[in-house]
C-alpha positions in Angstrom: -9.1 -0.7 -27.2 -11.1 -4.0 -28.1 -8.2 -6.6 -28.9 -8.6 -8.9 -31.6 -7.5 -12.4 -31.3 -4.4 -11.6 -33.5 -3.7 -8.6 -31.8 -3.9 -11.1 -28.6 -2.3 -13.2 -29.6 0.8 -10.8 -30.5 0.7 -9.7 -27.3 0.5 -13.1 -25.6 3.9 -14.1 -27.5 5.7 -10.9 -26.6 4.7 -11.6 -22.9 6.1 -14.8 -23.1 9.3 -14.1 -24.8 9.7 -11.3 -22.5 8.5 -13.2 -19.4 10.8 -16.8 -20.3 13.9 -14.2 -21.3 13.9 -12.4 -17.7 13.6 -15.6 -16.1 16.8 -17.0 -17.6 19.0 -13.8 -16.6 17.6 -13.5 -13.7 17.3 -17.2 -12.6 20.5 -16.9 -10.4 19.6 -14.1 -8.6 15.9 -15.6 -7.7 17.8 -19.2 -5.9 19.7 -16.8 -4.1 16.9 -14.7 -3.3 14.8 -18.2 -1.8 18.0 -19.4 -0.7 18.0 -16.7 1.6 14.4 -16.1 2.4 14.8 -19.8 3.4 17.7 -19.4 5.8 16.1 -16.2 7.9 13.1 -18.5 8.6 13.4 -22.2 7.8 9.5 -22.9 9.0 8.0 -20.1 6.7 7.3 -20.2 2.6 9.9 -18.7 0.1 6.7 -17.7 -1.8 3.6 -15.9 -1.1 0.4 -16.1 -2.8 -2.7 -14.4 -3.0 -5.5 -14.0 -4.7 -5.7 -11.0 -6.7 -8.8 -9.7 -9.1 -7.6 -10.2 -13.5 -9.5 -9.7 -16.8 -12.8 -9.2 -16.4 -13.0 -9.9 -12.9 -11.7 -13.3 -12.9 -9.6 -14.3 -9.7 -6.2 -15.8 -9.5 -3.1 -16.6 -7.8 -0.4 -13.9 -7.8 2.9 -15.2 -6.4 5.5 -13.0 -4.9 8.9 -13.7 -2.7 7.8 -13.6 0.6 8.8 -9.9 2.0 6.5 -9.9 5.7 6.2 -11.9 8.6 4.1 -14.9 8.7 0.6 -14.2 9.3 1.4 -10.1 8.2 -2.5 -10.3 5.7 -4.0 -10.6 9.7 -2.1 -7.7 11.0 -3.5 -5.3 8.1 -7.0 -4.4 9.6 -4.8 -3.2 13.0 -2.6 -0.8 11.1 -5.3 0.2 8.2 -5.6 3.7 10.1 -2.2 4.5 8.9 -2.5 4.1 5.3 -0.8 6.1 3.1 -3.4 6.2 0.1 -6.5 7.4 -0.9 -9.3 5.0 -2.1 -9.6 1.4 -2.3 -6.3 0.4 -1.7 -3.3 0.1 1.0 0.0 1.4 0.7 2.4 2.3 3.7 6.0 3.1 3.7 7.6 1.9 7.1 5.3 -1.4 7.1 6.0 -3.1 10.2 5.3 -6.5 8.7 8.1 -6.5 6.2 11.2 -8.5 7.0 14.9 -7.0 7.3 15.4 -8.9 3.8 12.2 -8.2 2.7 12.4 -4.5 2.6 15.8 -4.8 0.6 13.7 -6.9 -2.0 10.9 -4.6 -2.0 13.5 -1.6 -2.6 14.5 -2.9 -5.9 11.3 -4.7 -6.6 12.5 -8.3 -6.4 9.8 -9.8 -4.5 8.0 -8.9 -7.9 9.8 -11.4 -9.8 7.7 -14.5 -9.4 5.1 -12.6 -10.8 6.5 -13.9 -13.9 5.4 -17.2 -13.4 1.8 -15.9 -13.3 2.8 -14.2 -17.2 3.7 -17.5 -18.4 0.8 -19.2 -17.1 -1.9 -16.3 -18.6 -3.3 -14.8 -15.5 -0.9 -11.7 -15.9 0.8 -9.5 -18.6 4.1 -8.2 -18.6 2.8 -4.7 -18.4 -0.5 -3.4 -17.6 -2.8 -1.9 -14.6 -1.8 -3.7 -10.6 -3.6 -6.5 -10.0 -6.2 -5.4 -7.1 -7.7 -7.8 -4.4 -11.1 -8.5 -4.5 -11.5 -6.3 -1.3 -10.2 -3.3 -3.2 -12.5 -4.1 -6.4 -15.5 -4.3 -4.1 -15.1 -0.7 -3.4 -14.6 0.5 -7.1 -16.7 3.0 -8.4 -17.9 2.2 -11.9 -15.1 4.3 -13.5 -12.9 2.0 -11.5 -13.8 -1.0 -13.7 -12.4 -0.2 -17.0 -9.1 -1.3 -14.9 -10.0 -4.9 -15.6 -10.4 -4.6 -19.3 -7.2 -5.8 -19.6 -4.7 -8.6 -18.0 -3.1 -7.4 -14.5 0.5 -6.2 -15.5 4.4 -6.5 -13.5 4.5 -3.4 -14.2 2.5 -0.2 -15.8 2.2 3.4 -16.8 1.4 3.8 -12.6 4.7 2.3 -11.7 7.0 3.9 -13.8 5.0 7.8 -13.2 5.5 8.3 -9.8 3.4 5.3 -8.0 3.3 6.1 -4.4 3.2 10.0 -5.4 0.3 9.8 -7.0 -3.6 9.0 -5.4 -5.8 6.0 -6.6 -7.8 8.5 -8.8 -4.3 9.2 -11.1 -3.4 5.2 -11.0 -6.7 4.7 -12.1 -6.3 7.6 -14.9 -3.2 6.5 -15.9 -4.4 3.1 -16.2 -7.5 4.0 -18.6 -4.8 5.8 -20.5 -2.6 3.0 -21.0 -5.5 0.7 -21.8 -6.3 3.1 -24.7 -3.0 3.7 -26.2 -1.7 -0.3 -25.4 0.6 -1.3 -27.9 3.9 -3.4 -28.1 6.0 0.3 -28.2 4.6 1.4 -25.6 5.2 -1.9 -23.5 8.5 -2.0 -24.6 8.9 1.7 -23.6 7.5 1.0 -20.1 9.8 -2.2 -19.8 13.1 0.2 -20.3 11.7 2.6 -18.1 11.4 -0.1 -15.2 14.7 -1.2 -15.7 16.2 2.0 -15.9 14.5 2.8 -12.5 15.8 -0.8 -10.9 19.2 0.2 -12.1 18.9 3.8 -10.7 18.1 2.1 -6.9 21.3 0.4 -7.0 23.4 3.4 -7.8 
């Protein structure tokens, strides 16, 4: 579970490669994607950011395409009563923040993309646990913590086994499992799975 500095570093240049080669493919799609973000609302950001909780506890800035209305983050505390998870952390289907466009990018996970940015920079892996807000840490249990043993990920073991589905308590269980069993196969395994999943929206 404890990661040698060669064993990081392996890591670290698959995260990369992966993160710099998804970039190029996708790097079309993404100008569209602002293009259009732009166009429905020439006053508000292409881009959101917010901080989010990495290794170890250390904070960062996660960027995402912008998918709500402007000012949605101080709308949250008036529609927390209708949250659709359990535990420290929000989740609602039929979020009346989220833009027309926005909940076609959140249907096929391309507000998610930017989030490569934050692998190439180091705050984020490729695939590991969500990133969680400092809010949501605040509340962890002490079990909860072994989530931030590792680097935040794009996408996980959580994602790709039934997120929404499932309650905190089996994220965070999947999480601690993935943590345990990391390697580059299963990465790569998790990656297809994503994909396959994206690809399976569309159809």
């Amino acid at each position: 579970m404890v990661q040698n500095r060669k064993v990081e570093r392996r890591y670290r240049i698959f995260d990369i490669f992966v993160a710099s080669l998804a970039l190029c493919i996708s790097a079309p799609i993404l100008l569209l994607v602002g293009l259009l973000i732009k166009i429905s609302d020439w006053k508000a950001p292409i881009f959101f950011k917010q901080q989010r909780v990495g290794r170890y506890g250390e904070l960062f800035m996660m960027y995402k395409f912008r998918s709500m209305h402007v000012g949605a983050e101080t709308q949250k505390e008036g529609i927390q009563s209708q949250n659709e998870m359990d535990g420290p952390m929000f989740k609602m289907e039929h979020d009346p923040r989220i833009t027309k466009l926005g909940k076609w990018l959140r249907k096929f996970s391309i507000d998610e993309f930017p989030q490569l940015i934050n692998v190439l920079q180091g705050d984020m892996s490729c695939v590991g646990p969500r990133p969680p807000l400092p809010e949501e840490v605040r509340e962890y249990e002490a079990r909860h913590m072994e989530r931030l043993r590792v680097k935040p990920g794009c996408t996980g073991l959580w994602q790709v086994s039934g997120r929404n589905k499932l309650s905190f308590e089996e994220m965070v269980q999947l999480d601690i499992h993935y943590i345990y069993n990391q390697s580059i196969r299963l990465n790569i395994q998790i990656l297809l799975k994503t994909f396959k999943e994206l690809l399976g929206k569309g159809m």
